[in-house]
C-alpha positions as CSV (number, residue, x, y, z in Angstrom):
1,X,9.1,-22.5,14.4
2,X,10.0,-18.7,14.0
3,X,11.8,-16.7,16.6
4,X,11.3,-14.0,16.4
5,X,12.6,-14.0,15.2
6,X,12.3,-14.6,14.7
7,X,11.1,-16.9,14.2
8,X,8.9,-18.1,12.5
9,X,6.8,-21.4,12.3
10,X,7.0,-23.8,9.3
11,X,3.2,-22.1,8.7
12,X,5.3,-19.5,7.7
13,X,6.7,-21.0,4.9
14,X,3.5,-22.7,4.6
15,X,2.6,-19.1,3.6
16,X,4.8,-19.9,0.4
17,X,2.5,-21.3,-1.9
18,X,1.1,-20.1,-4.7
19,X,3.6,-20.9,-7.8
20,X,4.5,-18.2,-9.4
21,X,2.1,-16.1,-7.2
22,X,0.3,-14.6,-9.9
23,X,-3.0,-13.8,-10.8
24,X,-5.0,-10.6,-11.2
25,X,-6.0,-10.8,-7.8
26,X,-3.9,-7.9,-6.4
27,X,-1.3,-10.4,-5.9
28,X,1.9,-8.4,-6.0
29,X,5.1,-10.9,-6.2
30,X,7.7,-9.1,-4.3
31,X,11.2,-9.9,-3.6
32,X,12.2,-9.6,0.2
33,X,15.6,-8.7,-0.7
34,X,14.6,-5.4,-1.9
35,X,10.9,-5.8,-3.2
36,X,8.5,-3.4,-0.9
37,X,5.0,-1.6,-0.6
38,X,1.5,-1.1,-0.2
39,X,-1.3,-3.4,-1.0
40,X,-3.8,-0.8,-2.3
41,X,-2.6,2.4,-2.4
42,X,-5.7,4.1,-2.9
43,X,-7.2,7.0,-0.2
44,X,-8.1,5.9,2.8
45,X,-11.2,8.0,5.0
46,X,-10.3,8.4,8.4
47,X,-11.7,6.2,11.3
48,X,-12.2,2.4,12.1
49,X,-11.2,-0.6,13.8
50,X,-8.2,-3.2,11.6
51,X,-8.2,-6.3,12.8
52,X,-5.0,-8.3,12.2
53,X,-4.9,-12.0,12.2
54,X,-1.7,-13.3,13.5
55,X,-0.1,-16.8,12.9
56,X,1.3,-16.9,16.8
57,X,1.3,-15.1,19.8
58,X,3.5,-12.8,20.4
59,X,5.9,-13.1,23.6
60,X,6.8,-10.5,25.9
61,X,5.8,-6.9,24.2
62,X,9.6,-5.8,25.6
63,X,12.2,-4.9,23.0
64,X,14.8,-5.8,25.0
65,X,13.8,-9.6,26.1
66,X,11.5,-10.3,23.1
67,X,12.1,-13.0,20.2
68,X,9.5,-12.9,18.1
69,X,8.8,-12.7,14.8
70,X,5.2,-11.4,15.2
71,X,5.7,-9.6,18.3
72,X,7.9,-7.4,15.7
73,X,5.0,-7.0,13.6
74,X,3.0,-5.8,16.8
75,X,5.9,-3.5,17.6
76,X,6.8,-2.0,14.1
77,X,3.0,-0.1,15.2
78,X,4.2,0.8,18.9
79,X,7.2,1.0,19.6
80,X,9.6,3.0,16.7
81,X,12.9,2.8,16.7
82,X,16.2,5.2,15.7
83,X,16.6,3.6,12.3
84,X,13.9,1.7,10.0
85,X,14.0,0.1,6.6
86,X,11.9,1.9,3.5
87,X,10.7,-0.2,0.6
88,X,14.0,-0.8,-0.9
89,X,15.4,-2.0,2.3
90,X,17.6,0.6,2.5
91,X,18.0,2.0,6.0
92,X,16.5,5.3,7.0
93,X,16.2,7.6,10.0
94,X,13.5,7.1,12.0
95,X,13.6,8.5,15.7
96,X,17.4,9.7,14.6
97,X,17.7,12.9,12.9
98,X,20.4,11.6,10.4
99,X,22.3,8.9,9.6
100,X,24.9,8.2,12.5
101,X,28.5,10.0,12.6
102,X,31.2,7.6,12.8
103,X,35.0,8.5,13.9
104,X,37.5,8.0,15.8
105,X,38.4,4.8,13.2
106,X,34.9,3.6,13.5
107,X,35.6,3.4,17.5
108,X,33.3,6.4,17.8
109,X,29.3,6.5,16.7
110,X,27.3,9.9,17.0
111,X,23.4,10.2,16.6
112,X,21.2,13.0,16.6
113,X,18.1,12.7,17.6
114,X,14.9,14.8,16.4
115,X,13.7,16.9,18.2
116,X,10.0,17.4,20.4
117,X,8.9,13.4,20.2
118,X,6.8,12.4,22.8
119,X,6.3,8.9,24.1
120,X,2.5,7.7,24.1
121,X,2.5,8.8,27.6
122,X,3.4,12.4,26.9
123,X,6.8,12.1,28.2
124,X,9.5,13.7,26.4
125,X,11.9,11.7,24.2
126,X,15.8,12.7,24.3
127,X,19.2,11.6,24.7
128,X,18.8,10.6,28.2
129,X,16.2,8.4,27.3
130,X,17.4,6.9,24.6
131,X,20.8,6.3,26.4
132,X,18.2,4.4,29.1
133,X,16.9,2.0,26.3
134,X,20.1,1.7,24.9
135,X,21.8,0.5,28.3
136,X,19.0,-1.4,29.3
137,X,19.5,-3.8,25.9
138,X,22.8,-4.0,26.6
139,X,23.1,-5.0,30.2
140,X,19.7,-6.1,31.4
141,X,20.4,-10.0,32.5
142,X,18.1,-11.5,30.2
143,X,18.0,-9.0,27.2
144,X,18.1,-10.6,23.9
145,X,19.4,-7.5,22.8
146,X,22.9,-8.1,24.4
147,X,25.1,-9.8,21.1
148,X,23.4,-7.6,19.2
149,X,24.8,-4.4,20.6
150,X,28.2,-6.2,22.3
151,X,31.0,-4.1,20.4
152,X,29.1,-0.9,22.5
153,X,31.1,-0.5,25.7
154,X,29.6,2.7,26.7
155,X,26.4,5.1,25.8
156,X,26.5,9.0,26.7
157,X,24.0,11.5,26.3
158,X,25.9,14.3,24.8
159,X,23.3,17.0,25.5
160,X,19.9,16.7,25.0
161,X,19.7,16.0,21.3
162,X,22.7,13.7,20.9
163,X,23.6,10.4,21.7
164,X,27.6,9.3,21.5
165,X,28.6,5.4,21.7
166,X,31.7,4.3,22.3
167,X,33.0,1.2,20.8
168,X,35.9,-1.7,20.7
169,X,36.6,-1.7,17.3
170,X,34.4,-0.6,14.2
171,X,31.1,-2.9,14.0
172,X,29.4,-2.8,10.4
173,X,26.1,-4.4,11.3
174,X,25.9,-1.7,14.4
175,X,23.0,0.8,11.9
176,X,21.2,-2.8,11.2
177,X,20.9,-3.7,14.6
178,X,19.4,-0.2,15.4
179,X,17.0,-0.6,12.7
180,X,15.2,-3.0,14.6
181,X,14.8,-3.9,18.5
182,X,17.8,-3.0,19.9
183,X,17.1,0.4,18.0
184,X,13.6,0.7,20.1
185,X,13.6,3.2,22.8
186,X,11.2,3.0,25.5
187,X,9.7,5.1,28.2
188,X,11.8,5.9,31.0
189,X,8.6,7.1,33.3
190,X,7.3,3.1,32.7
191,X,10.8,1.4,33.0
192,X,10.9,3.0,36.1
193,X,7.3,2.3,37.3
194,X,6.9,-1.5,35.9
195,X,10.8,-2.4,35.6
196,X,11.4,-6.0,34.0
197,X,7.1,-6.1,33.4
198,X,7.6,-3.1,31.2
199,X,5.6,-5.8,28.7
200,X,2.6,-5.4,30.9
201,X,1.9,-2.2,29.6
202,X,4.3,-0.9,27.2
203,X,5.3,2.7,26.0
204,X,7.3,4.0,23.3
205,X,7.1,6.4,20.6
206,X,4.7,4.8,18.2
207,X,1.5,6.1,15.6
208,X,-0.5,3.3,18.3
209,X,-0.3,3.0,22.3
210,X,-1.0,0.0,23.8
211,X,-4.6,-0.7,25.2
212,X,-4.7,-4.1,26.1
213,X,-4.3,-7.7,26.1
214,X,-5.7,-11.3,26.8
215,X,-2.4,-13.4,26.1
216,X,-3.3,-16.2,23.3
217,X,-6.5,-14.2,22.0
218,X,-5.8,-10.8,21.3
219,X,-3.6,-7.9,21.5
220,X,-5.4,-4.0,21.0
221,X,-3.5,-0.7,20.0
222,X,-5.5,2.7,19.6
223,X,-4.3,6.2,17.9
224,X,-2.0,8.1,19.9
225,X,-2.9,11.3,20.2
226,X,1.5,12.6,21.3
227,X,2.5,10.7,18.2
228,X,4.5,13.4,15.8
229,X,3.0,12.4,12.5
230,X,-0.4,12.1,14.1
231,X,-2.0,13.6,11.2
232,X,-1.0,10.6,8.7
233,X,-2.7,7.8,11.2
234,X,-6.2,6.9,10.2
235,X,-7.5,4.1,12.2
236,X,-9.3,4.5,15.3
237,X,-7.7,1.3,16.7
238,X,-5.8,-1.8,15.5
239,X,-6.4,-5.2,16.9
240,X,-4.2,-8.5,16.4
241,X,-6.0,-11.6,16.9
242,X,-4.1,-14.7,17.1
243,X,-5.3,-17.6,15.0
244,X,-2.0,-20.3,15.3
245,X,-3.9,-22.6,12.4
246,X,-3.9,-21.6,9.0
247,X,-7.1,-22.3,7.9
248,X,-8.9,-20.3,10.5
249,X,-7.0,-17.0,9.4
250,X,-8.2,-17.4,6.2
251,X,-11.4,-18.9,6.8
252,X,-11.7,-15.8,9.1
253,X,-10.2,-13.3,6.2
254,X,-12.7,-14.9,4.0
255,X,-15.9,-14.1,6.3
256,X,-14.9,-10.8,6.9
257,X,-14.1,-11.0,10.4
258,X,-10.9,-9.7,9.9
259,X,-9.4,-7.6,7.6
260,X,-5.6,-8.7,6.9
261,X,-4.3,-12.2,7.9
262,X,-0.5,-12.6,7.9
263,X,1.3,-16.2,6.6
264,X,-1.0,-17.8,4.9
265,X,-0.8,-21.8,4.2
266,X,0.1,-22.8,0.9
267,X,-3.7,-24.4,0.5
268,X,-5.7,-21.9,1.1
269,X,-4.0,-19.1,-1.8
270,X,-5.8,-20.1,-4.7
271,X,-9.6,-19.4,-2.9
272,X,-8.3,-16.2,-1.6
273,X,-6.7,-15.4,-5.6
274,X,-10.4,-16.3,-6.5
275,X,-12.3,-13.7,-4.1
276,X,-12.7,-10.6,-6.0
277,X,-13.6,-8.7,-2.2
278,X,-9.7,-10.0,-1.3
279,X,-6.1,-9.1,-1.9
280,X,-2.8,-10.9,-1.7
281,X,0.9,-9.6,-1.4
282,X,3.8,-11.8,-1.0
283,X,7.4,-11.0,-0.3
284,X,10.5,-13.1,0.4
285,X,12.3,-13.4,3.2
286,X,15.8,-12.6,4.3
287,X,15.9,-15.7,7.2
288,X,15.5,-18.7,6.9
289,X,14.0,-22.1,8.6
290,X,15.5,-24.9,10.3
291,X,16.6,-27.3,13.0
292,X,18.6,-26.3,15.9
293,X,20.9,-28.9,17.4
294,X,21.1,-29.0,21.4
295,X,25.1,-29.4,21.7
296,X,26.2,-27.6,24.5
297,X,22.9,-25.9,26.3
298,X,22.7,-28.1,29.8
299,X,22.5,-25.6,32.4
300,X,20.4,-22.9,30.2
301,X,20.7,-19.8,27.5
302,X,23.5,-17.8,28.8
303,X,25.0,-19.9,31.3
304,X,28.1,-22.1,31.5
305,X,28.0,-24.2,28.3
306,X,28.4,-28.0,29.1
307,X,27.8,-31.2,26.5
308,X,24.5,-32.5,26.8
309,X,25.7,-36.2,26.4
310,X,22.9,-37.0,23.6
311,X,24.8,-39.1,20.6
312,X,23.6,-36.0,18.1
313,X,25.9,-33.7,20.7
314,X,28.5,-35.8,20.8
315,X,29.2,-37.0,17.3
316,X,29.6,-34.2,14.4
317,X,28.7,-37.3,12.1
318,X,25.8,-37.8,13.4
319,X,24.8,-34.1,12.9
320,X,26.4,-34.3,9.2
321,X,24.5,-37.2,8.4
322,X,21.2,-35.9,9.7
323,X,21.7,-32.9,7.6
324,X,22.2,-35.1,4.4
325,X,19.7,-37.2,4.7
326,X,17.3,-34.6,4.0
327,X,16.3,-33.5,0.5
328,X,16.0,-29.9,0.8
329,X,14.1,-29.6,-3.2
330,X,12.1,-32.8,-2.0
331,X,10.4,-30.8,1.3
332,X,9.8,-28.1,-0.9
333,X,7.7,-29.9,-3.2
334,X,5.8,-32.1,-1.1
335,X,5.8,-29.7,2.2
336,X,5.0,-26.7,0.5
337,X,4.1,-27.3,-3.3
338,X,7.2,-25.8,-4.3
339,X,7.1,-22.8,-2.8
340,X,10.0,-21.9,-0.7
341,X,13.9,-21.7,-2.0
342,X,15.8,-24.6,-0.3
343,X,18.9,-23.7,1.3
344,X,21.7,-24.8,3.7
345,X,23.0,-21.8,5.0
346,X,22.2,-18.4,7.1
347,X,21.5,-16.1,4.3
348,X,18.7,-15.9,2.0
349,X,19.5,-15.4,-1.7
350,X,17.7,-11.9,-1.5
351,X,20.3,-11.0,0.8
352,X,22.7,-8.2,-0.7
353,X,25.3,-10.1,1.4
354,X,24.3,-13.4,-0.4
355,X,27.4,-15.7,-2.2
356,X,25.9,-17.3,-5.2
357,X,29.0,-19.3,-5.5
358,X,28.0,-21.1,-1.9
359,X,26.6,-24.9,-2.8
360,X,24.1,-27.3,-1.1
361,X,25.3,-30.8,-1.2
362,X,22.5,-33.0,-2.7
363,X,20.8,-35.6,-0.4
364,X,23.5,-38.2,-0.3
365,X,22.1,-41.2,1.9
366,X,25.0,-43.7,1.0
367,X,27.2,-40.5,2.5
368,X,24.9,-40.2,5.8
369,X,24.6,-44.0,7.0
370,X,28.7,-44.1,6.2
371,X,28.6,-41.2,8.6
372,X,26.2,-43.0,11.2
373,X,27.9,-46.1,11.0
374,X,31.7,-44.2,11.7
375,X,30.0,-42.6,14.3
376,X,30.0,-46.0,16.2
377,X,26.2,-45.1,17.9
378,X,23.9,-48.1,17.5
379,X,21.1,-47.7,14.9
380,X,18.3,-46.4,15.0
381,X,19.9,-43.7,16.9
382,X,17.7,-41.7,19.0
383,X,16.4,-38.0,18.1
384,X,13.7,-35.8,19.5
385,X,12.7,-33.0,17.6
386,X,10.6,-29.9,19.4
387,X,8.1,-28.8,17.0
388,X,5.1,-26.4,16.5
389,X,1.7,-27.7,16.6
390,X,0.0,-26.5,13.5
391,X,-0.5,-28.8,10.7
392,X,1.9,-27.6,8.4
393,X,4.8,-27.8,10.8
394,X,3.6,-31.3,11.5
395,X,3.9,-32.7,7.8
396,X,7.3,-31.1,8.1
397,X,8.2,-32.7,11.1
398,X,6.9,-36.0,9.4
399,X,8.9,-35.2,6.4
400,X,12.0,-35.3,8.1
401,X,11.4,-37.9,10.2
402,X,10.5,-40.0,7.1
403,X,14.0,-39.2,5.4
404,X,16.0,-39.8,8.2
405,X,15.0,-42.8,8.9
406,X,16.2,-44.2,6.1
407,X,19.5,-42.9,6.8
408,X,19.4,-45.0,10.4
409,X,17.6,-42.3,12.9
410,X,14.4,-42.7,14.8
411,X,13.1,-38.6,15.0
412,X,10.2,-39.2,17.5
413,X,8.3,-35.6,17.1
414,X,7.1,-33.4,20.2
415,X,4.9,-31.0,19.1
416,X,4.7,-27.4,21.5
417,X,2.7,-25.2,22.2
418,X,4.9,-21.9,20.8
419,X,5.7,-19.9,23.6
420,X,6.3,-22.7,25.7
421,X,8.9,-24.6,23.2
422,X,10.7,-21.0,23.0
423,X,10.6,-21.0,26.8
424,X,12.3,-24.8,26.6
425,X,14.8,-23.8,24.2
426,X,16.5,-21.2,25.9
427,X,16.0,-23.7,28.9
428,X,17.7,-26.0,26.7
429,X,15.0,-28.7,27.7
430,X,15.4,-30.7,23.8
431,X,17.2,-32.4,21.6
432,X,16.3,-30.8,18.9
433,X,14.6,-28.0,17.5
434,X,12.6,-27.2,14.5
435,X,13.0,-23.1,14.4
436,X,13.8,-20.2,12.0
437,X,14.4,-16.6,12.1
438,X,12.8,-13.9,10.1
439,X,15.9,-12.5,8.8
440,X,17.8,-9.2,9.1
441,X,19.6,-6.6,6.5
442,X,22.9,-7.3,7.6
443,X,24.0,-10.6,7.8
444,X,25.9,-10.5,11.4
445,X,21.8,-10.3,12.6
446,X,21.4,-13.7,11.2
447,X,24.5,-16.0,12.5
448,X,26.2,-14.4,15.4
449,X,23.6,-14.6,17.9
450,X,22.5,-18.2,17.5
451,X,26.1,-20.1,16.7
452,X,28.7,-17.5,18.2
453,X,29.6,-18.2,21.5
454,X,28.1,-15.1,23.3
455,X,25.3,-15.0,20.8
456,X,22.2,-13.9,23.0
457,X,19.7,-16.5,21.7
458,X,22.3,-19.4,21.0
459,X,20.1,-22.2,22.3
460,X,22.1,-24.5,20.8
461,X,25.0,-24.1,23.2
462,X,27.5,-24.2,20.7
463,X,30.6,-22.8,20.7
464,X,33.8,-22.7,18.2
465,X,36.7,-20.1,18.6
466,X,37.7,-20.4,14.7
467,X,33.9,-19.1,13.6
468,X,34.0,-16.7,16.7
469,X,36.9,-15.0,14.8
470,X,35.4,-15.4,11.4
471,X,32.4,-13.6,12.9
472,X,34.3,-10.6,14.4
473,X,36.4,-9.9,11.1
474,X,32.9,-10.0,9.6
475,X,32.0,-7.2,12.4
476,X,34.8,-5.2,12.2
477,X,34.8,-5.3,8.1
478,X,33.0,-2.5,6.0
479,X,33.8,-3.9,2.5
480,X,31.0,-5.3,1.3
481,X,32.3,-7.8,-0.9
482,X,34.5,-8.7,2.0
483,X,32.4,-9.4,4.2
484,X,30.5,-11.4,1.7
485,X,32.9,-13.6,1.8
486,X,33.7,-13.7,5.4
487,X,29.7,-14.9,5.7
488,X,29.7,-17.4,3.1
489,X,33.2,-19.1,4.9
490,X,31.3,-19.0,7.8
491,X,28.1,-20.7,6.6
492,X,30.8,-23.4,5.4
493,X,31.7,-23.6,8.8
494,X,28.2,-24.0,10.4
495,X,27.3,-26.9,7.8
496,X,30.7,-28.7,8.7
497,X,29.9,-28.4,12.5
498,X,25.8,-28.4,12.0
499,X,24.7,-27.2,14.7
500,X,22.2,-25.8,13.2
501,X,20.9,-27.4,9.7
502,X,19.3,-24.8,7.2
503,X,16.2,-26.4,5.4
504,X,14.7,-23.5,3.5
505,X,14.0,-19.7,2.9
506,X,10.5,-18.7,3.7
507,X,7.8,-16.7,1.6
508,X,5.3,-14.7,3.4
509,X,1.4,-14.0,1.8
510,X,-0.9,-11.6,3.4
511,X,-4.5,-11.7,2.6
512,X,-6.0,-8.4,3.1
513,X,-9.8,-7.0,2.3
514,X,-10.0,-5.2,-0.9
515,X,-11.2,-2.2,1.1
516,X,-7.8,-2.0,3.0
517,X,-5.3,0.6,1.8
518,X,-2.2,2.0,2.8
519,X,-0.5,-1.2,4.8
520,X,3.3,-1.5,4.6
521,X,4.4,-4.4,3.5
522,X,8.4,-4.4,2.9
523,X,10.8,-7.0,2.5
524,X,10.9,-7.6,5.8
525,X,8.2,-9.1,6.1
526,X,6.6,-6.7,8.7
527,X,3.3,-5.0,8.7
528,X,3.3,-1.6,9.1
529,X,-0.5,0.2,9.5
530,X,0.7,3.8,10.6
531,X,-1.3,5.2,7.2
532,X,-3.2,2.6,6.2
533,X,-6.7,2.5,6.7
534,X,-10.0,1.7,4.9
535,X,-11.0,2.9,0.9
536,X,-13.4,6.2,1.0
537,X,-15.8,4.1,-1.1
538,X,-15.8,1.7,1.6
């Protein structure tokens, strides 16, 4: 399942298929890491409705409580942000004027911000406003936002053009994290009229504002008309549609009913490769997929973290062994036909920050029932694991459960509904979890939050004081190859603790129309539609 991050569901990898993800068709093989694009790049004539198949619904349309991984697709259309990523990955201002100041020994961070933006509802974007968002992801009780931008102890609109934050200590991954949701500024005329249902109706600064939406069906944008680069938006209006199986996003790309479809599963590549009226894109991702391991989460996300008394919490074996007893290459191949890169850590190998020194054990099942058996828990020991409902998450679940069995576990699968099993996980209502995360430029986006102790979306409950340090020196450290190293001795850490086991890095493919043009597909795996549009000859 992906969070938002996040997430993203085992379809997701499902979207990995295709070996080698050739073929004429259009197909362009990207590499997440720094691989970016269009899809055809031809002209596009202004005018027309896009309609966007998604692989989940999206939760709350709020940057500062959201989680996932599509409602970031739905946002990178409404809602911009200071920074943004370009087709290399490299970060770029976006609602900033310029890249941010820093001084003071990195205690000090200055932005400028450009000026005469409007928000979608002709309000006026400037420091004060941004220094609302800002605040309100920082210290609104159930933002998601809050490990994100932790290091910031105070933001002050300088005048009306620049924003100054203050910090405890230089915090490398602070651009990153402003590069995606916790960089998205919102309205302060609708915080103040809708408050915490800001998501009801949201406004930002965006090339679409928000029309509508009927939650598990459909979600509709429209041009808007305040946006500053008005001129480069073609489309009329932009509708997601939310098809959760994969087969009815492509059956529904196929028919024409809609235009792009997002994740595809693994079977359904080689009839979209054959249609000459469609195109396919791929890219890698920088997160990754996995199972989350309830340790400490008793009372709920955020609050006082207490054992949960199941034998998986208790034991570190048992957690070990669990981990071993799954062949990583072996779900690959029968999962997903071999197409996405097993791994057992937080970082992707397209990752800049990646250590191709860092080792997955093999399967060792001799090594997992020794662990079982030291563990002193009778066999078969008891595990639930929370899954999604679609098919390909299911033969995954099935997967797993099949390995570990042999290693002395009975996994007994629950298969969610999405929104709901991310509404149990931060209630911490499982055992565990089967989850990902759709990745982020700088690696302190992919580990802090989830395994350090004040991480905002650390559903696991874990805690461990040794990797809270290891992930503040990775903070507080600009080297690169430093911090390269910090990461990778703190992936060694989560694998000898597991509270969280990696599986695999995903692949997204897109189908699109071969009348689309202009869509954005970087190696972040977001869509971006602000230019794209349909071919003149179309």
């Amino acid at each position: 399942m992906s969070r938002i991050v996040i997430w993203a569901t085992a379809a997701v990898a499902a979207a990995l298929i295709a070996a080698g993800c050739g073929g004429e068709s259009t197909t362009d093989t990207g590499s997440g890491g720094g691989g970016g694009g269009t899809a055809n790049q031809g002209p596009a004539k202004a005018g027309g409705t896009m309609t966007v198949a998604l692989a989940e619904d999206p939760d709350l349309l709020d940057p500062t409580l959201a989680r996932t991984f599509v409602g970031r697709i739905v946002f990178a259309n409404l809602c911009e942000k200071l920074y943004d990523v370009n087709d290399k990955l490299a970060i770029v201002p976006q609602l900033a004027a310029s890249m941010p100041k820093i001084t003071n020994g990195g205690k000090t961070v200055t932005i400028d911000i450009r000026q005469g933006l409007k928000f979608n509802d002709g309000t006026t974007l400037d420091a004060k406003a941004v220094k609302t968002s800002l605040d309100r992801h920082r210290e609104l009780k159930a933002s998601s936002r809050a490990s994100e931008l932790e290091p910031v102890k105070s933001v002050r609109a300088v005048d009306s053009d620049t924003v100054e934050l203050r910090l405890d200590g230089p915090y490398a991954p602070l651009t990153a994290q402003l590069a995606d949701r916790s960089g998205m500024v919102m309205s302060p005329k609708q915080l103040d009229k809708l408050g915490e249902k800001f998501s009801s109706s949201p406004v930002c600064v965006g090339p679409f504002q928000y029309v509508s939406r009927k939650e598990g069906d459909q979600i509709v944008l429209k041009k808007a008309p305040d946006y500053y680069d008005a001129s480069k938006v073609k489309l009329d209006r932009l509708v997601f549609r939310i098809f959760e199986e994969g087969s009815a996003r492509s059956a529904n790309l196929r028919s024409g009913d809609v235009n792009v479809a997002e994740r595809l599963d693994p079977t359904d590549l080689a009839a979209i490769r054959a249609d000459s009226n469609l195109q396919l894109v791929d890219r890698t991702s920088l997160g990754y997929q996995g199972i989350t391991i309830n340790v400490g989460n008793k009372n709920g996300l955020g609050e006082k973290y207490e054992n949960v008394g199941t034998p998986l919490a208790e034991h570190k074996e048992l957690r070990q062994a669990l981990g071993l007893a799954l062949d990583r290459d072996a779900i690959s191949k029968i999962v997903f036909q071999g197409n996405v890169v097993p791994g057992c850590g937080p970082l992707s190998p397209v990752s800049p920050y990646y250590d191709k020194g860092f080792k997955c054990p093999a399967r060792d099942l001799a090594k997992a029932k020794q662990l079982v058996q030291q563990s002193g828990v009778p066999t078969p020991v008891p595990v639930r694991l929370m899954l999604n409902t679609d098919a390909v998450t299911l033969r995954l679940g099935q997967t797993i459960q099949a390995m570990a069995k042999e290693a002395g576990f009975n996994v007994q699968l629950q298969p969610t509904e999405f929104t709901s099993a991310l509404d149990k996980g931060d209630a911490g209502d499982f055992d565990t979890f089967q989850l990902g995360w759709s990745g982020r430029i700088d690696p302190d986006g992919n580990i802090q939050q989830f395994v350090g102790s004040t991480g905002s979306q650390n559903d696991s409950g874990y805690t461990n004081d040794a990797l809270d340090k290891v992930l503040d020196q990775g903070r507080g450290e600009l080297d690169k190859a430093k911090r390269t190293q910090i990461y990778s001795q703190a992936s060694q850490m989560i694998m000898d603790e597991s509270p969280l086991i990696y599986l695999y890095h995903d692949k997204y493919f897109t189908g699109m129309g071969k009348n689309v043009t202009g869509v954005q597909f970087f190696g972040d795996g977001l869509l971006r539609f602000k230019e794209a549009g349909f071919t003149t000859g179309s």
